[in-house]
C-alpha positions as CSV (number, residue, x, y, z in Angstrom):
1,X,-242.3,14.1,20.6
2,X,-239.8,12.2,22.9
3,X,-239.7,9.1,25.0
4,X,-238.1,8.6,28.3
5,X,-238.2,5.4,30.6
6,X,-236.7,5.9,33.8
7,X,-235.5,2.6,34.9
8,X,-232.7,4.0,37.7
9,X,-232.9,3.0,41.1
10,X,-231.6,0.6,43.6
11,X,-235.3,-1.1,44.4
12,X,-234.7,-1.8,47.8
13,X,-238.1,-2.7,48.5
14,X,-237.8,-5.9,46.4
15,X,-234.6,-6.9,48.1
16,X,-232.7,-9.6,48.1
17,X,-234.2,-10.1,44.2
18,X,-232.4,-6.5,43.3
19,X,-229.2,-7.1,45.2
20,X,-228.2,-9.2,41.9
21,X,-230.5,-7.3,39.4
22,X,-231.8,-4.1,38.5
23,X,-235.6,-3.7,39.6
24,X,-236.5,-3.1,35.9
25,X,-235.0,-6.7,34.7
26,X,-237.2,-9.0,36.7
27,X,-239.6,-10.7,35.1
28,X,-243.4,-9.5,34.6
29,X,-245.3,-12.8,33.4
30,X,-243.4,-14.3,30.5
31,X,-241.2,-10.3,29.6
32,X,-238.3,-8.7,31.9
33,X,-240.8,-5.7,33.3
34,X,-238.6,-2.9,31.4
35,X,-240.6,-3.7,28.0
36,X,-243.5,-3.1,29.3
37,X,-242.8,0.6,28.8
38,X,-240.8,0.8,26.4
39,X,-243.9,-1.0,24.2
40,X,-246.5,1.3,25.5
41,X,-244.2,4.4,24.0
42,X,-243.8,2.4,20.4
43,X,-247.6,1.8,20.8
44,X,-248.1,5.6,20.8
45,X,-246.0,6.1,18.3
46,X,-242.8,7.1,19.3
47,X,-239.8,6.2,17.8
48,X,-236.8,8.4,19.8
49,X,-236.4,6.9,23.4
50,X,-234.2,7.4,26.3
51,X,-233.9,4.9,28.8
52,X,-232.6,6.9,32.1
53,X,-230.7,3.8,34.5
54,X,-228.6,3.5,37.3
55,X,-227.0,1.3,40.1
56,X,-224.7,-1.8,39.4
57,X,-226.4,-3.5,36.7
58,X,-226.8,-0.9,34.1
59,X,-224.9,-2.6,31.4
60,X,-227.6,-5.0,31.2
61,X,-229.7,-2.6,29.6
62,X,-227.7,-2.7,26.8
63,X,-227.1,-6.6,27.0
64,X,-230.9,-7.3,26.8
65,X,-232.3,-4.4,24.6
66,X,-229.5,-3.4,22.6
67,X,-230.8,-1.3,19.7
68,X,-234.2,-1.7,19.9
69,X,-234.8,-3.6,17.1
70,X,-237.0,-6.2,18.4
71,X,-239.4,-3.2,19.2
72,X,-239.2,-1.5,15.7
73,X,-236.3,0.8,17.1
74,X,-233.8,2.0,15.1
75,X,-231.8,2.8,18.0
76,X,-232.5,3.0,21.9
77,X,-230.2,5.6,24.1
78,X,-229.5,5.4,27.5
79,X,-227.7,7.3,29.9
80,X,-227.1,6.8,33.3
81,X,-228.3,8.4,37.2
82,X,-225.5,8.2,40.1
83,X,-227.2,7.6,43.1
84,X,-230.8,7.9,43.8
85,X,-232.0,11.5,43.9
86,X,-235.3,11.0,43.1
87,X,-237.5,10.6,39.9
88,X,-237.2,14.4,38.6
89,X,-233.3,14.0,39.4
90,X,-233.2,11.3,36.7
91,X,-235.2,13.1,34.6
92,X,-233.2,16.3,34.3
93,X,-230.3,13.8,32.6
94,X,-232.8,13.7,30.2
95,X,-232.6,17.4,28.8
96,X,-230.0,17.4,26.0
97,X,-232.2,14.3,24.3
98,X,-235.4,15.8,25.0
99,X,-233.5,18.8,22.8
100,X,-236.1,21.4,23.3
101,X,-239.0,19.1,22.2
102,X,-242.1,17.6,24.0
103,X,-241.3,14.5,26.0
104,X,-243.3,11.4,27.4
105,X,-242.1,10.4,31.2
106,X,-242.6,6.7,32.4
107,X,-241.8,4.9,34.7
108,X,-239.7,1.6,34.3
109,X,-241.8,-0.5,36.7
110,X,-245.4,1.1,35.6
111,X,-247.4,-1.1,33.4
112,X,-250.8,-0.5,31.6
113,X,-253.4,-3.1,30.2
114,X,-254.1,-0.2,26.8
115,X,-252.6,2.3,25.2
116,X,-252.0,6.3,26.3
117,X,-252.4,7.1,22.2
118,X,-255.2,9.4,23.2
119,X,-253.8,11.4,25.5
120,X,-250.8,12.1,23.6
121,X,-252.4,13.2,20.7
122,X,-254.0,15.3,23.0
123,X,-250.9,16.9,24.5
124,X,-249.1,17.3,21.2
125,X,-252.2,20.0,20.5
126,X,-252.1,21.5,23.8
127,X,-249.4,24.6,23.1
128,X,-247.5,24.5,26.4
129,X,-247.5,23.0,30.2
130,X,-247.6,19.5,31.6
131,X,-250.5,16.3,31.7
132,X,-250.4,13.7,33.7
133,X,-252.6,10.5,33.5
134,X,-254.7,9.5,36.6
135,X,-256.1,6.4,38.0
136,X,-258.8,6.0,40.7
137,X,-257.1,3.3,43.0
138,X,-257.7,1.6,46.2
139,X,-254.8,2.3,47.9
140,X,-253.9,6.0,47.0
141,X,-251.4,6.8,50.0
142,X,-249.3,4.8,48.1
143,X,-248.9,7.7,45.4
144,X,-249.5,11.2,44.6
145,X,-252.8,12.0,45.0
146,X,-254.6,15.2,43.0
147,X,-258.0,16.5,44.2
148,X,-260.3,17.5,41.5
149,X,-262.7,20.2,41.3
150,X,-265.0,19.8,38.1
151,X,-262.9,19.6,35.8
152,X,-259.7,20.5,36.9
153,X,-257.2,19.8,39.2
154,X,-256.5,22.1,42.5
155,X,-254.1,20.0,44.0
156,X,-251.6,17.3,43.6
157,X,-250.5,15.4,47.1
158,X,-247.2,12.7,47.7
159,X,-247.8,9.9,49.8
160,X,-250.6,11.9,51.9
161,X,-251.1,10.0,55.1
162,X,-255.1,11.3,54.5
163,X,-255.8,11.9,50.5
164,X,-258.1,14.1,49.2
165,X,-259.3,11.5,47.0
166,X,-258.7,8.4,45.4
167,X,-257.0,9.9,42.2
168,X,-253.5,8.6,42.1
169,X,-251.0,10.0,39.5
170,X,-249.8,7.2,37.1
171,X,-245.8,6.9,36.9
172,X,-246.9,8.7,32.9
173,X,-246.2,12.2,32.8
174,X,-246.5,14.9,29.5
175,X,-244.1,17.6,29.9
176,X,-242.7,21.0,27.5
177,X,-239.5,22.0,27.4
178,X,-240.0,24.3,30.2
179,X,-239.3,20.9,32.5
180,X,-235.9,20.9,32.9
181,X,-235.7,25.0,34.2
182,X,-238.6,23.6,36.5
183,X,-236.3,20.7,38.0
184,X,-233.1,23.2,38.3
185,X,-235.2,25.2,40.7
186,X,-236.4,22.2,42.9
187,X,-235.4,21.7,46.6
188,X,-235.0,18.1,47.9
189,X,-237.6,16.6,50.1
190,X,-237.6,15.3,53.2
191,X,-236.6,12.0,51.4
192,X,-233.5,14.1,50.1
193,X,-235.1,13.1,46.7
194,X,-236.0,15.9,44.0
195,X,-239.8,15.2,43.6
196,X,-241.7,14.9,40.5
197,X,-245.1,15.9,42.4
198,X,-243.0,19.2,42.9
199,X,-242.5,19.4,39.4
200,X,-246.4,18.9,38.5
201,X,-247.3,21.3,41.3
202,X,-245.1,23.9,39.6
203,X,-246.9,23.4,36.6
204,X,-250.4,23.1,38.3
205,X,-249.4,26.9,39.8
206,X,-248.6,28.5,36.6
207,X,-252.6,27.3,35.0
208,X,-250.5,25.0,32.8
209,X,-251.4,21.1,33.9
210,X,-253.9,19.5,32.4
211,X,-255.0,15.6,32.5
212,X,-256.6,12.7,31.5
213,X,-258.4,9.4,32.8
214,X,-256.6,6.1,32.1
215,X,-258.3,3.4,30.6
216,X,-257.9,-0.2,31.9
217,X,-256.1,-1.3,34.7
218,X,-252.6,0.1,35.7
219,X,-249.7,-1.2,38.4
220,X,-246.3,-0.3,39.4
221,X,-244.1,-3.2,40.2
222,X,-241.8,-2.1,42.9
223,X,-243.2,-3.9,45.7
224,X,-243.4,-7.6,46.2
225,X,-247.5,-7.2,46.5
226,X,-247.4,-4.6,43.2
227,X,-245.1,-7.0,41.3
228,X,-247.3,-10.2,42.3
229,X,-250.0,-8.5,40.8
230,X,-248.6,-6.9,37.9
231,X,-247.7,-10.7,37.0
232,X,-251.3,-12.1,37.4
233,X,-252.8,-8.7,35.1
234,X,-250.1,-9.6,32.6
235,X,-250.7,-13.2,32.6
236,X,-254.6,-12.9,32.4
237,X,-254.6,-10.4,29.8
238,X,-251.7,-13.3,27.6
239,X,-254.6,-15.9,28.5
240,X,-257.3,-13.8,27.0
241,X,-255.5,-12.6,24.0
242,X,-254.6,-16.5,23.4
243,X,-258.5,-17.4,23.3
244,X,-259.6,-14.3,21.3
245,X,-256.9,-15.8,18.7
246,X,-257.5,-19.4,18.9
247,X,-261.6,-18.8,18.6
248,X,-261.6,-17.2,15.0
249,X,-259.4,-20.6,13.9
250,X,-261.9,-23.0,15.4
251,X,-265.0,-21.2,13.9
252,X,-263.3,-21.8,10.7
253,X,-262.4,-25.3,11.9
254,X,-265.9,-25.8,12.2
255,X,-267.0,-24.5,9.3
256,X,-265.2,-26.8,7.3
């Protein structure tokens, strides 16, 4: 299984910060926000990732990650999205890498406080489809929203101005190979964008989407509100981590 990070985009909702920067190179606590994902992926254990970008700052990419080492990588590739047609646009660049295997979709700005190891393993056993990871949120107009019915899902919703519930789709998404002849029959939306909640509804048609509850919390970063608080998370969980290793040392202190 595959790894994809689409980090494209102009991020005009953080302007002026992205009219000298690519959304995915600002900083998330004391890391530029695009390692966020590319660490969750090496987490789960994969070691073949794509890093999908775009815009005027793409050779930063390469300038700041290089090979991938400093993650474990032996190598990181990249390719890059003219324009900005949409999320399942700049997946479909993805195709000749994912080469007819299974591939793992995030999104450059989403980050997680665990890891998606579970749900992984769990998709590498399921024999064909899509799975998506969901989140119950306060705010879910801000995403796609699926409605539940025991213990599947009936419906998957983008941006609805009234959702069906408070189940927004995390920027994680399981796909087969199948994806890509999905994608080359989508229609833009209103936005003029190709959709990837048109791509998980295609899926959802066909009996072939299945998904799972995150664990901890989860943020994007693309607005200035989502990207304040993606900071604080990231900085609280650094502060706790800090104490859980500093306590062990000063129990030994004191035993001396």
């Amino acid at each position: 299984m595959k790894g994809v990070i689409l980090a494209g985009g102009l991020g005009k909702r953080l302007y002026p910060l992205t009219r000298v920067s690519n959304k995915h190179l600002l900083p998330v606590y004391n890391k530029p926000m695009v390692y966020y994902p590319i660490q969750t992926l090496v987490d789960a254990g994969l070691a073949e990732i794509l890093i999908v970008t775009g815009g005027n700052h793409a050779g930063e990419f390469l300038r700041l990650l290089g090979s991938g080492k400093e993650f474990g990588l032996k190598h990181i590739n990249y390719t890059y999205q003219d324009g900005e047609g949409g999320i399942a646009d700049a997946l479909k660049l993805a195709e000749h890498f994912a080469d007819n295997d299974k591939i793992v979709v995030i999104l450059g700005d989403n980050i997680i406080e665990k890891d998606i190891k579970k749900p992984i393993e769990e998709f590498r056993k399921q024999p064909k489809g899509a799975k998506i990871i969901l989140k119950k949120v306060e705010d879910p107009e801000r995403f796609g929203v699926a409605e539940l019915k025991g213990n599947r899902i009936i419906s998957i919703e983008e941006k609805p101005k009234k959702p069906k519930s408070n189940y927004a789709v995390t920027g994680i998404y399981m796909y087969d190979s199948k994806v890509f002849e999905i994608i080359k029959t989508l229609k833009p939306s209103r936005r003029g964008e190709l959709e990837i909640t048109d791509v998980n509804n295609a899926y959802l048609k066909k009996r072939e989407l299945t998904y799972s509850m995150l664990d901890g919390w989860w943020t994007d970063s693309g607005t200035f509100d989502s990207l304040l608080r993606a900071n604080m998370l990231v900085a609280k969980q650094a502060v706790i981590a800090s104490e859980c290793e500093a306590k062990p040392k000063q129990e030994r202190s004191n035993l001396k």
